[in-house]
N, C-alpha and C positions, 0 to 999 in steps of 0.2 A: 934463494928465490927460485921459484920454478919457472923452468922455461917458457911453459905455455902464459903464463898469466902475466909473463916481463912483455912478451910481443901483444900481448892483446893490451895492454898497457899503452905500450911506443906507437899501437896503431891508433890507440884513441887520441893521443898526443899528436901524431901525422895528421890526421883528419881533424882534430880539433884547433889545428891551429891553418887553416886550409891551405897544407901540404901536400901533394901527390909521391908516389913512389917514384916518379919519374924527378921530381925535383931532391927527393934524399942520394936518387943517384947517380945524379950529377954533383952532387956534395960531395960523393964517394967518390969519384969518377970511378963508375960503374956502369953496369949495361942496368939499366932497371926490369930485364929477365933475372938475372940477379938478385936483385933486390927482393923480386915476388918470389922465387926460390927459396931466400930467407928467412920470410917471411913466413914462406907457406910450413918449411921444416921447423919454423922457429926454433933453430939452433944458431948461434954463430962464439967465435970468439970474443972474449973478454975487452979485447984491443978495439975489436969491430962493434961491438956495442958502446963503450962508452965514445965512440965517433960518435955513433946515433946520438947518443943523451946531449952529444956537444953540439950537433946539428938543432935539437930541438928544446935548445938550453935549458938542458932539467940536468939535474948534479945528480949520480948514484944514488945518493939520501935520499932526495926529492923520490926518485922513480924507485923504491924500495919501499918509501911510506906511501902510494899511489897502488902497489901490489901487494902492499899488505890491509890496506883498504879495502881491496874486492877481494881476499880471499871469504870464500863459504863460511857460513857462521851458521851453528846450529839452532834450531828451535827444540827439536825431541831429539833423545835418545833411539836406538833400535827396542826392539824387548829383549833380543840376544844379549845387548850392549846392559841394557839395566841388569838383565840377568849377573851378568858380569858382574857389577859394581854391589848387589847385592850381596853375592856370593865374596867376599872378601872386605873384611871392617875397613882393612885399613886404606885401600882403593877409594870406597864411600866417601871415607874420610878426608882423605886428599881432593877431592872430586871437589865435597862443600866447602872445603876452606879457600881449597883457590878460585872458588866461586863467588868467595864473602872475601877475596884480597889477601887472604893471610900471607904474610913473609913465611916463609919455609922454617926461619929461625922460630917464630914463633908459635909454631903446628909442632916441633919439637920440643921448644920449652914445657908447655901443655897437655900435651898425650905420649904414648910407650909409644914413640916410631923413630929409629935412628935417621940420619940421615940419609944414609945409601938404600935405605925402603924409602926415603922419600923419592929421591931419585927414581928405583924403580918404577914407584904407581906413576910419578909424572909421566915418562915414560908411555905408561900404559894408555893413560889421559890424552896425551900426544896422537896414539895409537888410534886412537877413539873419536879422536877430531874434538875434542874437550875444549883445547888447550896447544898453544905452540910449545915445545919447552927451548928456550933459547940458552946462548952461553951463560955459564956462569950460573947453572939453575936458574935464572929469569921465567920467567913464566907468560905469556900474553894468552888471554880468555878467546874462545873460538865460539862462545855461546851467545845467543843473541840475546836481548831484552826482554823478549817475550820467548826466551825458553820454561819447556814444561816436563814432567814428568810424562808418562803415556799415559792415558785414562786408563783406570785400573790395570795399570802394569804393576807388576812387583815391588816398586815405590810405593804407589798410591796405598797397593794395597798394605803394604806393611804398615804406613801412617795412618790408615784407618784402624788396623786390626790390632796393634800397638804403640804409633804412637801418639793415638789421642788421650787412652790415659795417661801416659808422663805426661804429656802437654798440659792436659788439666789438673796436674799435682803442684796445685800451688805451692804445696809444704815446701817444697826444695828452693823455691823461688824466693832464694835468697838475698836481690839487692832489692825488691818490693818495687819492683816494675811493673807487675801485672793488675791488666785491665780488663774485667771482662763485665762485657753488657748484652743480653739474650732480649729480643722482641717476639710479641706475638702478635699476629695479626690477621684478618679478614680482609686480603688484596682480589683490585679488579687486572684484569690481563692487564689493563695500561701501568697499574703501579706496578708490577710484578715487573715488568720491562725496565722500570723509571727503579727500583731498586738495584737490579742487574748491573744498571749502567752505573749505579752507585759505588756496589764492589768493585767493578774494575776498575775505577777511578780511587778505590782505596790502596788497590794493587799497584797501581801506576804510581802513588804516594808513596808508596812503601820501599820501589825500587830508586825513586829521584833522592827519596833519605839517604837509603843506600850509598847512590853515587856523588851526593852533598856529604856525606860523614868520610868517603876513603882518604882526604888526607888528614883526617886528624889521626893521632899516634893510637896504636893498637892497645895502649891501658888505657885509652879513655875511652871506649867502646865497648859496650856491650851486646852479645849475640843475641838478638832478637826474632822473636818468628810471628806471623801473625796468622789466625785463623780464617777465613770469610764464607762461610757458607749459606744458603738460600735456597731452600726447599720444603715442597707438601710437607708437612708434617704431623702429628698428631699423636701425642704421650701414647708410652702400651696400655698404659692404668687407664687409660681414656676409653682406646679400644677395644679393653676388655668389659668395658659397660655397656658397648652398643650392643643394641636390639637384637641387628644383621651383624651377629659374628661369625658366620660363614663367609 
């Protein structure tokens, strides 16, 4: 755990529970200049801190899952960072599975990556703020719920410029999952709004499945992606019959 975010912790814990530094350091029998010194270097020993946890009965667990609660959690990537992940399959690959939960055992089962490459990209992931990577290859997710790709970053644009035709290659779509339904229509600003808020209530479905499906066993699962898009549009074959084709 990092030192700064254990003391911004134990300070919320002092103040939350309406304690003063003046009363932890009389617990200590200490000077409470002292105590704002330690406070302020937020360093101290091992022995001197679990006093604190025991003054303000929180167990090391406790104040561990409390700091690992407020650590930063990403929404986007950098472009440097996607560039990154672009620029090497198997990084990408590591990226999405521990995105989608995979056990490590079973991203090897699966695809050509030994273990000790897994190891590395985690590593890398780590590096990238992804991803913690804990003992034992453990893994815990550092990306938030409404993480995104960057608008037309090197994702984006790769999914656009390739992989909307695999996506729409139903042939491969081999367990006969797929659903797809197209609308057209003549909307006023107010439904165009009242759509909008449709999709992202389909995306917000899509992720509670998500995290309603991680404990079932990794054979009963199937890796699903969904499409949502909403916009002007109007066939080329269309366009090429208007009047004003300038």
């Amino acid at each position: 755990m990092e030192q700064q975010q254990i003391f911004r912790v134990l300070k919320q814990q002092l103040h939350g529970q309406g304690k003063s530094y003046a009363d932890l350091a009389e617990y200590l029998e200490v000077s409470e200049s002292s105590i704002k010194r330690l406070f302020a270097k937020k360093s101290t020993s091992l022995e001197r801190l679990l006093e604190i946890c025991e003054y303000l009965q929180l167990s090391f667990v406790e104040l561990a899952r409390l700091v690992d609660e407020q650590r930063p959690v990403l929404d986007q990537l950098t472009l440097v960072q996607e560039k990154q992940l672009m620029s090497d399959p198997k990084l990408i690959l590591m990226a999405v599975c521990m995105m989608n939960h995979w056990p490590i055992e079973a991203v090897i089962a699966h695809y050509q990556i030994e273990m000790h490459e897994c190891v590395l990209k985690l590593a890398q992931l780590d590096k990238m703020g992804m991803l913690q990577l804990l003992p034992n290859n453990r893994v815990r997710l550092r990306v938030s719920q409404q993480f995104s790709w960057q608008p037309n970053g090197p994702i984006q644009r790769y999914i656009q410029e390739q992989g909307m035709a695999d996506f729409f290659d139903f042939e491969n779509d081999v367990a006969g999952y797929e659903e797809l339904l197209f609308g057209h229509g003549m909307l006023s600003a107010d439904a165009i709004l009242t759509m909008r808020s449709t999709l992202k209530k389909c995306q917000q479905q899509m992720a509670q499945s998500h995290r309603q499906s991680l404990n079932v066993p990794q054979d009963r699962k199937q890796g699903m992606a969904m499409v949502l898009a909403l916009r002007t549009w109007e066939p080329k074959w269309f366009r090429d019959l208007r009047r004003d084709q300038k």
